[in-house]
MIMIZA-362885 format. One record per residue (C-alpha): residue in three letters; x, y, z. Coordinates in steps of 0.5 Angstrom, whole numbers. Example, Ala and Ser with C-alpha at 12.3 -4.5 7.8 and 13.67 -1.06 7.14 Angstrom:
% residues 2
[site ala,[25,-9,16]],
[site ser,[27,-2,14]],
This chain:
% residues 157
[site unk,[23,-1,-27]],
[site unk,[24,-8,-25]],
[site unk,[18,-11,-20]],
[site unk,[20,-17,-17]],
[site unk,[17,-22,-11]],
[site unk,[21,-20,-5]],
[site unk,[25,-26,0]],
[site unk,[28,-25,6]],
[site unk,[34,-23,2]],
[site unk,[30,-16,2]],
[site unk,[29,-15,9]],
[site unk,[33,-9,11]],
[site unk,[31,-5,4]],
[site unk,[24,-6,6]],
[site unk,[25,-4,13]],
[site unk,[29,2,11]],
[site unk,[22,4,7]],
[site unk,[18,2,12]],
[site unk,[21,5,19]],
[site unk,[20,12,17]],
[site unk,[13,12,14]],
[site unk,[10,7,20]],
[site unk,[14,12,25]],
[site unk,[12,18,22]],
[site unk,[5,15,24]],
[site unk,[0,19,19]],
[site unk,[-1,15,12]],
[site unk,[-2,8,15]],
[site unk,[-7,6,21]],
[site unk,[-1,2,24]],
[site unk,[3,3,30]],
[site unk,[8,8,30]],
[site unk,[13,4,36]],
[site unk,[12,-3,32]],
[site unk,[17,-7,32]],
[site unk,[22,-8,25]],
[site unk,[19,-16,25]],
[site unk,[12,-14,27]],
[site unk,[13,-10,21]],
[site unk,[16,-15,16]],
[site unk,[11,-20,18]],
[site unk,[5,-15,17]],
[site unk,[8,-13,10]],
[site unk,[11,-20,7]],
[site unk,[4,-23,10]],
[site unk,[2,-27,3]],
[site unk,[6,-24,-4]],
[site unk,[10,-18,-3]],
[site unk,[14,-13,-8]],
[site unk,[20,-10,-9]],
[site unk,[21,-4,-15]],
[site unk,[27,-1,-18]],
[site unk,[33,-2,-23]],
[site unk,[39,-1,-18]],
[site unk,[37,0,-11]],
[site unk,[30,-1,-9]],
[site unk,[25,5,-9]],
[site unk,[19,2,-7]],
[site unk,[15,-4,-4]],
[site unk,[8,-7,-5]],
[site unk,[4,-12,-1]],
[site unk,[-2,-16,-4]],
[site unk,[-7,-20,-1]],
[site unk,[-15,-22,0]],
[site unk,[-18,-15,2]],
[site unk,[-23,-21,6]],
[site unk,[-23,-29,7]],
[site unk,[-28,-34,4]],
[site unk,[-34,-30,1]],
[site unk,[-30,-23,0]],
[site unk,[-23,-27,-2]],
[site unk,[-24,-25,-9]],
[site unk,[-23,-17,-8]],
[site unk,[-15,-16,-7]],
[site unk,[-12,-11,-2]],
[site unk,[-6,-7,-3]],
[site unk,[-1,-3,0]],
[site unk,[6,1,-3]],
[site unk,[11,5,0]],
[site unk,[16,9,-4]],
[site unk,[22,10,-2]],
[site unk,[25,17,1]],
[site unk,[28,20,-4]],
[site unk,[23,17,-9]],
[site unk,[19,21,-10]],
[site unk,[15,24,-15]],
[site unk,[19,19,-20]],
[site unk,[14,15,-22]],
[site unk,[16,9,-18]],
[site unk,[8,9,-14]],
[site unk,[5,9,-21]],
[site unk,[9,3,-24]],
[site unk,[8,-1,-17]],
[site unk,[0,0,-19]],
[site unk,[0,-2,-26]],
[site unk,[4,-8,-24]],
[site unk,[0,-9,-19]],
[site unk,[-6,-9,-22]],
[site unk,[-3,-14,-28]],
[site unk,[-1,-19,-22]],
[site unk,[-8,-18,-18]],
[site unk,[-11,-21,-24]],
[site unk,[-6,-26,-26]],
[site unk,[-8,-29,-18]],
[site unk,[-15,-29,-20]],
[site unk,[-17,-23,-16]],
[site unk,[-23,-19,-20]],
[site unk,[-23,-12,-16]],
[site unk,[-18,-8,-11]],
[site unk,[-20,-4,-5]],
[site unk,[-16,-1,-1]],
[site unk,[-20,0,6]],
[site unk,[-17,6,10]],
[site unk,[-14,13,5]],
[site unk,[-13,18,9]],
[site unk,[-17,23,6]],
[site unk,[-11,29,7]],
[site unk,[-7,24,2]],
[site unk,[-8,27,-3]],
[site unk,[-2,25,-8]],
[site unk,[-4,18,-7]],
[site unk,[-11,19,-8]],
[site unk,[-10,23,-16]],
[site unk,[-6,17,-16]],
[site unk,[-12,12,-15]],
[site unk,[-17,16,-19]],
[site unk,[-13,16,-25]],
[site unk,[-13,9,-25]],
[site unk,[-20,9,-25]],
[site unk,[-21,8,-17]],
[site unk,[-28,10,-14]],
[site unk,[-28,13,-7]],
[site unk,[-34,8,-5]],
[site unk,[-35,10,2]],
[site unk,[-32,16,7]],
[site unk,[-31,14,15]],
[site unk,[-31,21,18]],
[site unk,[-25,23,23]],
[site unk,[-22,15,22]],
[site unk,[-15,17,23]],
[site unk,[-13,21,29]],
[site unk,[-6,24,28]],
[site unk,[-1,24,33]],
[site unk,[-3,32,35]],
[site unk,[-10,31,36]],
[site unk,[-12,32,29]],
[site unk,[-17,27,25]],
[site unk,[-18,26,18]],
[site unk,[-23,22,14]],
[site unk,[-21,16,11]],
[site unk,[-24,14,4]],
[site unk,[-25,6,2]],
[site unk,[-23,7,-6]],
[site unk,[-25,1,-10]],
[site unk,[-23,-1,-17]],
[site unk,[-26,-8,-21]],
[site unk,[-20,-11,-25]],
């Protein structure tokens, strides 16, 4: 699968993958009504991916977890396409992105806010040698009422 840095080129494929997931509103902590740009700014912030041969089939955001004295932990974010699932597109967007963490000079990788419900995304991460180092109970309020936790995971590179 081809993994490459995205450009503005890429704005409609990106917001394709994106606007279902942020609308659905229950896997990211992000406004559900947030506008296409908002979106896209949010996403493509420092260094952001596309993956997949003929069509994109994922996206992926890296960037400082925290600034100054943090800055060496990277964060990440991903998104498969509908219709991509369960293909190995998350996988290959992970391993790359842990190659590319290292090659910008992060030593570890967190990511802040999996929901606890997630648990696709969670078998994922800990196959890939992710730690849950901490939980935030009822952290993430669903658009019925219900809440779910969400598990800080960490991985040094």
């Amino acid at each position: 699968m081809k993994i490459r840095r995205a450009n503005d080129s890429d704005d409609d494929a990106i917001w394709s993958m994106l606007k279902p997931v942020f609308r659905a509103g229950d896997t990211y902590a992000i406004d559900p009504d947030i506008p296409r740009q908002a979106a896209l700014d949010y996403w493509m912030g420092e260094c952001a991916y596309v993956a997949g041969d003929d069509e994109p089939a994922g996206t992926f955001y890296i960037r400082k977890n925290q600034q100054g004295g943090g800055a060496h932990v990277c964060n990440c974010g991903y998104v498969t396409a509908r219709g991509a699932e369960g293909k190995g597109v998350a996988r290959a967007m992970l391993a790359f992105s842990l190659d590319e963490a290292r090659a910008l000079g992060f030593e570890a990788m967190q990511f802040n806010f999996v929901l606890a419900n997630n648990t696709r995304a969670i078998d994922t991460w800990e196959r890939a040698g992710f730690q849950v180092i901490g939980r935030q109970p009822k952290a993430f309020r669903f658009g019925d009422g219900r809440y779910t936790d969400a598990l800080v995971m960490h991985r040094f590179l």
